[in-house]
N, C-alpha and C positions, 0 to 999 in steps of 0.2 A: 369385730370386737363386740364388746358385750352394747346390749340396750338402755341406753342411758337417758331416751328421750322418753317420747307417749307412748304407752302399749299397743297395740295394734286394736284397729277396730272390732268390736264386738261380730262375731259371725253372724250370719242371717239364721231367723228359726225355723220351724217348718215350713213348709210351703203348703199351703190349702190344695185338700183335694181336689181329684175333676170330677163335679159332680155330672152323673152321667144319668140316663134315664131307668139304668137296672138299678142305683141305687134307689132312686124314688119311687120305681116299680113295686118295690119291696115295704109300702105304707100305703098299697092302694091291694081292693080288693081281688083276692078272697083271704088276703093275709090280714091277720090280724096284726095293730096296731104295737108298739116296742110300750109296756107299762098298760098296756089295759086288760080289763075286770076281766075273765072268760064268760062269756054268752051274755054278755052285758051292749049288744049290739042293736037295735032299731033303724028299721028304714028312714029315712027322711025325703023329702018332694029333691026333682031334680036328677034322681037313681043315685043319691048317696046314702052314708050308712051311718053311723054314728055310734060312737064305744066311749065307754065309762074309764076313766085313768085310774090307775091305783091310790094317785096323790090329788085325787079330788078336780082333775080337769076333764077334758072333752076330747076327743078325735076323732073328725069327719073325714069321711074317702069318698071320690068321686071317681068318674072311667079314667081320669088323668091330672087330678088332683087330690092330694094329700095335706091337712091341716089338724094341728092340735094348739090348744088352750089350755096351760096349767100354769100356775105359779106367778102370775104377770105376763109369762111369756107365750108370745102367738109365731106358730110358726108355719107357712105357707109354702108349699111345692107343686111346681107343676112339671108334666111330662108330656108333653103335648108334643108330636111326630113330627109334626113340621117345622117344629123352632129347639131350638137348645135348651135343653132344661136351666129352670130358674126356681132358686130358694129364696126366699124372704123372711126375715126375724126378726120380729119387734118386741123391745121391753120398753120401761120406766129410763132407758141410759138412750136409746135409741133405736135406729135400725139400719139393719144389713143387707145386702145382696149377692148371691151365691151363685156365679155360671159361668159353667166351664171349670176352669182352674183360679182364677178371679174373684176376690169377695169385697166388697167396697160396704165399708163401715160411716155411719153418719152419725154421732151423736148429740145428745141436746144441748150438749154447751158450742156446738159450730166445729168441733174436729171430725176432719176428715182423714180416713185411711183408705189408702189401696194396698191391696197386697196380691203379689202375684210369685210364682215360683223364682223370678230372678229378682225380687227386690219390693220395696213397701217403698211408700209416699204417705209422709205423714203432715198434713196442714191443719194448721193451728192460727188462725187469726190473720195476723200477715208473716207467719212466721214460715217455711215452709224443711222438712227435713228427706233426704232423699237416700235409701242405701241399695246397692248393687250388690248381688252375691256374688259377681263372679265375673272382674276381678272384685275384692271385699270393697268399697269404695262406699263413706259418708259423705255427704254435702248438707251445714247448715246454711239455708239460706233467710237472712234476716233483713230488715230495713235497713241496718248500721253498715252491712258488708254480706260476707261467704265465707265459710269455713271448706278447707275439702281436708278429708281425713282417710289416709291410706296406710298401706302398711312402710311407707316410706317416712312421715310423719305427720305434722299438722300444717296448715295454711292458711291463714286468713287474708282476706285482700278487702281493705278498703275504700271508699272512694279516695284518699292520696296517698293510704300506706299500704305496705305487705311485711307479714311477719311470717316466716317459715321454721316453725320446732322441728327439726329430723330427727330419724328415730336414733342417730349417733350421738345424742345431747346437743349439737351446734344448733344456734340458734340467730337468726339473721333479719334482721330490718329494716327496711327500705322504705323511707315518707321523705315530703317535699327538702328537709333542713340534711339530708344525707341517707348514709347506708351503715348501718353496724353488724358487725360477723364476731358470734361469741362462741369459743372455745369449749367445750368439758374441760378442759386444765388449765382454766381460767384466763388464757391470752384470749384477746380481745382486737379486732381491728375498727376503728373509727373513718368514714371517709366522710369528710365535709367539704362544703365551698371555698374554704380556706389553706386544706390541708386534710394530711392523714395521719391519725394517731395510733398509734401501736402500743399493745400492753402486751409484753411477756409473759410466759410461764412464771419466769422468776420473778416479778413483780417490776423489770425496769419498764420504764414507759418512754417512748420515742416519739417523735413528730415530725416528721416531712412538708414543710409547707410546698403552696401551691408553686410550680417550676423551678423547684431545688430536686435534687437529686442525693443530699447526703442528709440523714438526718439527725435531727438534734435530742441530745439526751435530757429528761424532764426531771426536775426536783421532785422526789417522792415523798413528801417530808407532810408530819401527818397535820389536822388541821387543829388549831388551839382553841381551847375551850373556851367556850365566851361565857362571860361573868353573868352571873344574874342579876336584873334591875334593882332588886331590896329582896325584904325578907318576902317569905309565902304571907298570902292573902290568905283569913278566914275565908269561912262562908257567909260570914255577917258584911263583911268587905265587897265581898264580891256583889254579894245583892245590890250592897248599898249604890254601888259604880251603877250597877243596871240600873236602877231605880232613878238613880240620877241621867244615866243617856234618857232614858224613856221619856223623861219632862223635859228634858231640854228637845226631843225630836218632837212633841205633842204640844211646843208652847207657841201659841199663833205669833208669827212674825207682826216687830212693830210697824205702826204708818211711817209711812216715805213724808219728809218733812215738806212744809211747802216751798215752792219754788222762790228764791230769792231773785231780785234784777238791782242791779248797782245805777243807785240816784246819779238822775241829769246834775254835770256840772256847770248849773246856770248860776249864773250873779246874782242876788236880791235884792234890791233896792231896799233901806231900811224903812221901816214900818212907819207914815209917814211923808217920809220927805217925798219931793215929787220928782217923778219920774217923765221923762222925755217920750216920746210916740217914738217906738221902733226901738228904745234902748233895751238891753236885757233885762229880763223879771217885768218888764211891761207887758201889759194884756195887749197883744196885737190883735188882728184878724185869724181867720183860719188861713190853714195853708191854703193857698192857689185862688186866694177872694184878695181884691180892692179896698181898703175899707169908702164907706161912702165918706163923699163930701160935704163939707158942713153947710147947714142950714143958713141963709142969709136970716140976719133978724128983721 
């Protein structure tokens, strides 16, 4: 059927050269340099040579190194018999390296690339993005989750959900509260803890709860419009509400009152009259003392 979901991932682009020793053969001497002056050559210490660029840089050649300077850009080869040739490039954005089929790019803001003839690795902070040529296969890989992205459709899986876009428009999800399965022609399946909900094409909606077997048909009936609290608010209204939370959240709370304690219910003798040793509202001794005995005269 027709493609109703995501389009298929982007194809891979070229794949980097293999840099090999006859091509870096070819900027060492007695060749002359790609863009430089004619006879604009001198010896330099070391048995290299040095040429004038047409765009105002430099090009030195040595028995197995090649190096030019123009434009910001510095670029470095070697062709040395005993190891694999290796290219170096540096600008203002960063710098590269070039051996074999293989080039790994670093630049100044912390991205990293690899690219190699079956696919690039692209890292970006802790973000990381991976593509295969062959089969075509993307993988986002982020803090949150995983994307994988094929000609089949999309994936994401996270730590307690999975959502899967197909390239046939169905769309399905699966986290801790259930599973849902969406149609192109709008039915729908719901599984929950409780039960399973079904929406038709036609717009009936069914439900099966949990150890029934026949299901029950759902009122489709649309939802009523809830009334508005009053009229619309200026914008003078609306300040004014702000203005009013903002002092009521910025107004220091008041002091906590002091502690109250509910008065002894002692007797008082009235003011005056006389009191008995030991009766209430008498001055006794302290608790846990005698009082002394009185004084003979």
């Amino acid at each position: 059927g027709p493609r109703l979901g995501p389009p298929p991932p982007p194809a891979c682009g070229p794949p980097p050269r293999n840099l090999s020793i006859a091509d870096i053969a070819m900027g060492l001497p007695p060749f002359r340099p790609e863009g430089a002056v004619p006879n604009s050559s001198f010896a330099v210490k070391d048995n290299g040579v040095m040429w004038k660029l047409k765009n105002g840089g430099y090009a030195f050649q040595y028995p197995d190194l090649a190096a030019r300077v123009d434009r910001g850009r510095t670029q470095i080869s070697w062709a040395r018999r005993s190891q694999a040739p290796v290219s170096v490039e540096m600008d203002g954005d960063g710098i590269s390296y070039h051996f074999g089929s293989t080039v790994v790019h670093r630049s100044t803001t912390g991205e990293l690339i690899y690219h190699q003839p079956s696919g690039t690795m692209h890292q970006m902070h802790n973000e990381v993005v991976y593509h295969w040529c062959s089969p075509n296969v993307v993988i986002y890989q982020t803090p949150n989750g995983m994307v994988y992205y094929d000609d089949a459709g999309m994936t994401y899986r996270g730590a307690n959900d999975l959502a899967h876009y197909a390239a046939n428009g169905e769309v399905l999800y699966q986290g801790l509260g259930g599973i849902t399965r969406q149609f192109p022609d709008g039915s729908a399946d719901i599984w929950t803890e409780a039960g399973v909900l079904y929406r038709h094409a036609d717009g009936v909606m069914t439900y099966t709860p949990v150890g029934e077997k026949k299901p029950v048909a759902l009122a489709n009936s649309p939802l009523l419009q809830e009334k508005f609290p009053g009229p619309p608010l200026t914008g003078e209204q609306v300040l004014a509400m702000v203005e009013r939370a903002l002092a009521a959240a910025s107004r220091p709370p008041a002091p906590a009152p002091a502690p109250t304690f509910p008065a002894a219910q002692v007797p008082m003798a009235p003011l005056g009259a006389p009191v008995a040793p030991g009766a209430p509202g008498a001055l006794g001794a302290p608790v846990g003392m005698q009082p002394a005995a009185p004084v003979p005269a």
